[in-house]
N, C-alpha and C positions, 0 to 999 in steps of 0.2 A: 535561933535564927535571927537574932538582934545586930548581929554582924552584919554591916554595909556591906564588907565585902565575901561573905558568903553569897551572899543575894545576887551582887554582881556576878559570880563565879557561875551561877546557876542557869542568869540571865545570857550568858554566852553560851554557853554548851546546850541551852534549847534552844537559842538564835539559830546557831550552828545547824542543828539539826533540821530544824526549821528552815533554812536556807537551801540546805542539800535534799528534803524533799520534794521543798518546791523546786530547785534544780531538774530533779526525775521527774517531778508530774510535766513540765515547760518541756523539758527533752522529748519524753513521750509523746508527749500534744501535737508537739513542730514532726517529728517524725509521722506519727499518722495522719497529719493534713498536706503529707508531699505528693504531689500531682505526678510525681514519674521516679524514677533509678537517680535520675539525673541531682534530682534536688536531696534524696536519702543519700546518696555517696557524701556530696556537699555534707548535708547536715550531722553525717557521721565523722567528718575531716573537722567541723565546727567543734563539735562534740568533746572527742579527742585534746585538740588543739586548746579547748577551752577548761576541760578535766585538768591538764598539766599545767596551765597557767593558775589554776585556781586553787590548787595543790600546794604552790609557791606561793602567792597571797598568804592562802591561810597559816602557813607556815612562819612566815613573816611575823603574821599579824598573834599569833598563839606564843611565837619564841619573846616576842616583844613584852607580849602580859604575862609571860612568866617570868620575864626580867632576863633573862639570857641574852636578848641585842638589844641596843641602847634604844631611846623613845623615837628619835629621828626616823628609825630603820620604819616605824609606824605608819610614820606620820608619809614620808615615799612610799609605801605601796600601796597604801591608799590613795597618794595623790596619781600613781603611775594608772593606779589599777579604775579607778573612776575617770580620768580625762582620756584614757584609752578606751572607755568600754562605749560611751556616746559614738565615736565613730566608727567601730567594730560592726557596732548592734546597725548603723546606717548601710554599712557596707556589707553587711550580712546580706538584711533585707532587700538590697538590689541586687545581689547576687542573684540569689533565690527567684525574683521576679524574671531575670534573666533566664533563668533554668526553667523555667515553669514554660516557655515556650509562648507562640502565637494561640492565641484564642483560650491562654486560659493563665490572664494577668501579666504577662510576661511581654514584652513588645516583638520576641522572635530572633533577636540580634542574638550574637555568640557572646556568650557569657568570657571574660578573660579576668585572670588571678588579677 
């Protein structure tokens, strides 16, 4: 195990795992603190939406450290995928407030895509 890059090789594939649990336990959590149909429909379209972009990330990011698309390809979906996700996650959360209705966080207005 004196290999730098065994070590690294290891430190990604329990990153990984690690990332996609806390994924499930974060999915689970938001789905059982939804106050109505309204906010679980959302958070299942969220869900989705964010499965298949993150599918693509990782794929990017796995094809790149095994040398199959060049280092650039890396260094873009990290940059797409982190300056994307700050305003996602804002527009997430005011969606949801939206759906959650009057009297319970939400100010009552109609929620629109």
């Amino acid at each position: 195990m004196d290999d730098g890059a065994t070590i690294g090789w290891i430190g990604a594939i329990v990153g990984s795992l690690a990332g996609l649990a806390g994924a499930v336990f974060g999915c689970r959590a938001s789905l059982k603190s939804a106050r109505n149909d309204a906010q679980r429909q959302f958070l299942w379209t969220l869900i989705a939406v964010s499965t298949v972009l993150l599918v693509v990330f990782g794929v990017a990011i796995w094809l790149t450290a095994l040398g199959v698309w060049p280092r650039w390809v890396y260094w873009l979906a990290m940059g797409l995928w982190f300056v994307g996700l700050g305003p996602a996650i804002v527009w997430g959360n005011r969606r949801l407030g939206l759906l959650a209705g009057p009297g319970q966080g939400g100010n009552g207005a109609t929620a629109s895509r």
